[in-house]
C-alpha positions, 0 to 999 in steps of 0.5 A, a space after each residue: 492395506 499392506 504395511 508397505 502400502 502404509 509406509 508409502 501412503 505415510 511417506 507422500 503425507 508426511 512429504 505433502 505436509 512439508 512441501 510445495 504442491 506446484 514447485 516441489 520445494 519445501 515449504 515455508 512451514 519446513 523452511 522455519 524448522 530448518 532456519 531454527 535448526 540453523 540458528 541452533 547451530 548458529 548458537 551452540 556451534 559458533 556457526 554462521 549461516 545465512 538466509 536470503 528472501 527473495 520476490 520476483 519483481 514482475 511476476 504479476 505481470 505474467 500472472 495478469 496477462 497471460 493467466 494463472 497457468 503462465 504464473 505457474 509454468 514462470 514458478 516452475 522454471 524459476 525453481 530449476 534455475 535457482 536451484 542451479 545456483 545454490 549447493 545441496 547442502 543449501 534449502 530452496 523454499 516457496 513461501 507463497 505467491 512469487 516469494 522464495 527463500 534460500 537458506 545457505 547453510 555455513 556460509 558468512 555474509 561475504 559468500 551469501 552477498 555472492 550468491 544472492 547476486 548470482 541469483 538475482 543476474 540469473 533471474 535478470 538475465 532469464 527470459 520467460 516465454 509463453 504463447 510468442 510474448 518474451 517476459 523480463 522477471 526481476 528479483 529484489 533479495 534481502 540477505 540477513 545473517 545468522 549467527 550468534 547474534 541472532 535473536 530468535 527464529 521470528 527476528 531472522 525472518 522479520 529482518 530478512 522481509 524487511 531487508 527484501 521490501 528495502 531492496 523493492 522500495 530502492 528501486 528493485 532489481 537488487 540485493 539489500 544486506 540487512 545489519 542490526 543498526 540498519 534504520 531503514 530495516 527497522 522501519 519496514 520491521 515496524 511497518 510489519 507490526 503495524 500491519 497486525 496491529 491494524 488488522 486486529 484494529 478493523 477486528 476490535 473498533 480500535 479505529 474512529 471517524 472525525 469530521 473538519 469543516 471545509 468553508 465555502 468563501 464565495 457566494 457562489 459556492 455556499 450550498 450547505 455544510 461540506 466536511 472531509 472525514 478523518 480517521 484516527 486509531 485508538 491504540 492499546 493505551 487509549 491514545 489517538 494515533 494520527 494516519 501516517 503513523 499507520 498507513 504505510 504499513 496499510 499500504 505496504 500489506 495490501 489494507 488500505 481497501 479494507 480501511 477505506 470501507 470500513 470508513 464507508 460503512 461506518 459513516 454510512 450507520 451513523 448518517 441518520 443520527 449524525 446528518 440526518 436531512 441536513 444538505 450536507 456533503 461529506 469528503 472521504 479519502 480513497 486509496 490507489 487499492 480501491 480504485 483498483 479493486 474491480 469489486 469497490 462499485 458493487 460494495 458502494 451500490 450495497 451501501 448506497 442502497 442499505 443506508 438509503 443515502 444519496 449519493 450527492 452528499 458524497 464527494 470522494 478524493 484522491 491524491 494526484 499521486 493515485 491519478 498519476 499512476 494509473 490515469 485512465 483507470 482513474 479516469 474511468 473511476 471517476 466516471 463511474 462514481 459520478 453516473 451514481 451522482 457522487 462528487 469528486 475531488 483531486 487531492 493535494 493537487 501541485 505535487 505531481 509534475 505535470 498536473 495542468 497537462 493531465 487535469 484536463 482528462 479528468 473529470 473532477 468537481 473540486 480540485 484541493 490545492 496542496 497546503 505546502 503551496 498555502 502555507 506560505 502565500 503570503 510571503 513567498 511570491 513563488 506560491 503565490 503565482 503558482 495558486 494563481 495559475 490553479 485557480 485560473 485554469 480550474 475556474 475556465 474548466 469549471 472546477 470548484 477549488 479547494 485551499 488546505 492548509 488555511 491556518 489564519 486570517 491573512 491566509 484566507 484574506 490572500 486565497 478569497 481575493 484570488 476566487 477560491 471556492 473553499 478553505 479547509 484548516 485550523 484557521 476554519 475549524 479543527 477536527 472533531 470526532 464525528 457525532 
């Protein structure tokens, strides 16, 4: 090999290293060393610079329908028309999937506030057209500024996500310009590190099982021991932290399948020593991910065969709000859970608004009627004849029902006299660590 050929061959090596494969852009490795030059400049120059993260809102729509090689021509056309609208002293960067980063170099926040706005109308008004079906992309854009404020180059970048997943969480379709004091930017920005923390938290059994009994108060629902299992997570410290500490970040970062089969797989090993050949029926939580994840099915049979467990002792909830979202999905789900022999429970049943309208497409067993409708029955007429109406409709369409939120005696003497089938709450049994 010649030394021009050498030079060549270590030119197009060092541009691979360095560059997106399918746009030509830099890539998020390159795009960090640019933006620490920045912020080096930034703090030895008095110079201000600013970076924009920017993530098609509808990209998976595409990418769904039309096939991967759709997804890939729609991030081609994306890269043209974005680098239309930026400088050439300005760095246009891929960062994965359908997220992009605009570095604008000595640009104050007012200036950058323009062009990200001009990006995200170019976005908006952009039609992408594949085999005869027009596509509308949106674009949500988080705008950080760097300057002699800035922190460090793992600061600007957690900022800048944060600021993108605030313009997403608002509605999309719009710029977020993210501040130092800016409360709901740090909220995302600890949601981020609880991501890693649960990560590293599946990786070490940080997280643990509890069990809370659900009472049967009617003859005819008594029919063995039935219990929701509860997770909890032991941080660093020791301490036991509660889900809603951590679930948000889990959903955000796409983990709560991996959470929802850890809890299965768990209770799973221990069932022997923990239920044995007791008729009990234990209640696990699932998430909006699992139902969607086509792959869920076969990891049940897997277990369900491994563990050699009935599929009868198992009942599994969903909220209302996952059944909204996607209602024949669910629908489907349900079905398919039930032809195994599990049970099915609709969770926080009354928060949606049209729940009576869509219950009769489901195929649920026991039907948990939201606490906040509980908690004040006795005193709020309101509640009262909002369960009322519950518990009619779920006994005409043989539906067990379920009260949450049970926390004393005048509460379970009102919901026994009504014909509820189950209490769960502090006032029937506080949760206990499994086994």
């Amino acid at each position: 090999m010649t030394c021009t050929q050498n030079r060549k061959l270590s030119h197009q090596l060092s541009w691979q290293a360095n560059h997106d494969a399918l746009t030509g852009l830099v890539n998020r490795q390159e795009f960090e060393r640019r933006v620490e030059q920045a912020l080096h400049s930034a703090k030895l120059d008095c110079q201000v610079h600013a970076l924009c993260y920017l993530d098609l809102d509808h990209f998976k729509i595409v990418n769904d329908t039309c096939g991967h090689l759709a997804g890939d021509e729609l991030l081609c056309q994306m890269t043209a028309l974005l680098q239309e609208k930026i400088r050439k002293t300005d760095t246009l960067a891929r960062l994965g999937g359908d997220e992009f980063g605009v570095l604008l170099s000595q640009c104050t926040i007012e200036q950058a506030l323009r062009v990200a706005n001009d990006l995200l109308s170019c976005v908006q008004e952009f039609r992408f057209v594949w085999q005869e079906q027009a596509f509308s992309i949106g674009a949500s854009i988080g705008l950080v500024s760097i300057d002699t404020n800035s922190e460090s180059l793992t600061e600007i970048i957690s900022r800048a996500d944060a600021a993108c997943y605030t313009a997403k969480n608002r509605g999309r379709n719009r710029v977020y310009v993210a501040h130092t004091d800016d409360q709901e930017v740090l909220q995302q920005r600890g949601e981020m590190l609880w991501a890693s923390r649960i990560s590293h938290a599946l990786e070490s059994d940080w997280f643990c099982l509890y069990v809370q009994p659900i009472a049967a108060i009617t003859p005819a629902a008594q029919n063995g021991d039935y219990y929701e299992v509860l997770l909890r997570l032991h941080d660093e410290q020791g301490n036991l932290v509660l889900p809603m500490t951590f679930i948000p970040a889990a959903e955000r970062y796409d983990l709560m399948h991996l959470i929802d089969q850890w809890v299965i797989r768990t209770l799973f090993q221990n069932w022997s020593r923990v239920v044995g050949n007791k008729q009990s029926i234990y209640a696990i939580n699932l998430s909006g991910s699992s139902i969607n994840d086509d792959r869920f099915i076969d990891f049940l049979y897997e277990q369900f065969a491994q563990y050699s467990i009935s599929p009868q002792s198992i009942c599994f909830e969903i909220t209302e709000t996952v059944a909204i979202a996607n209602l024949n999905k669910a629908k489907q789900f349900i079905q398919s859970l039930q032809r195994m022999g599990c049970r099915f429970a609709l969770d926080d049943f009354g928060v949606g608004m049209s729940s009576f309208a869509y219950l009769k497409s489901l195929p649920v067993d026991y039907l948990k009627i939201d606490g906040s409708f509980i908690r004040n029955i006795v005193d709020n007429p309101v509640d009262y004849a909002i369960v009322t109406a519950m518990t009619q409709i779920s006994n005409v369409m043989g539906i067990k029902t379920i009260a949450e939120f049970v926390e004393n005696d005048a509460i379970l003497e009102r919901i026994t006299a009504l014909g509820i089938d189950f209490a769960q709450g502090y006032g029937i049994g506080i949760p206990r660590s499994l086994g």
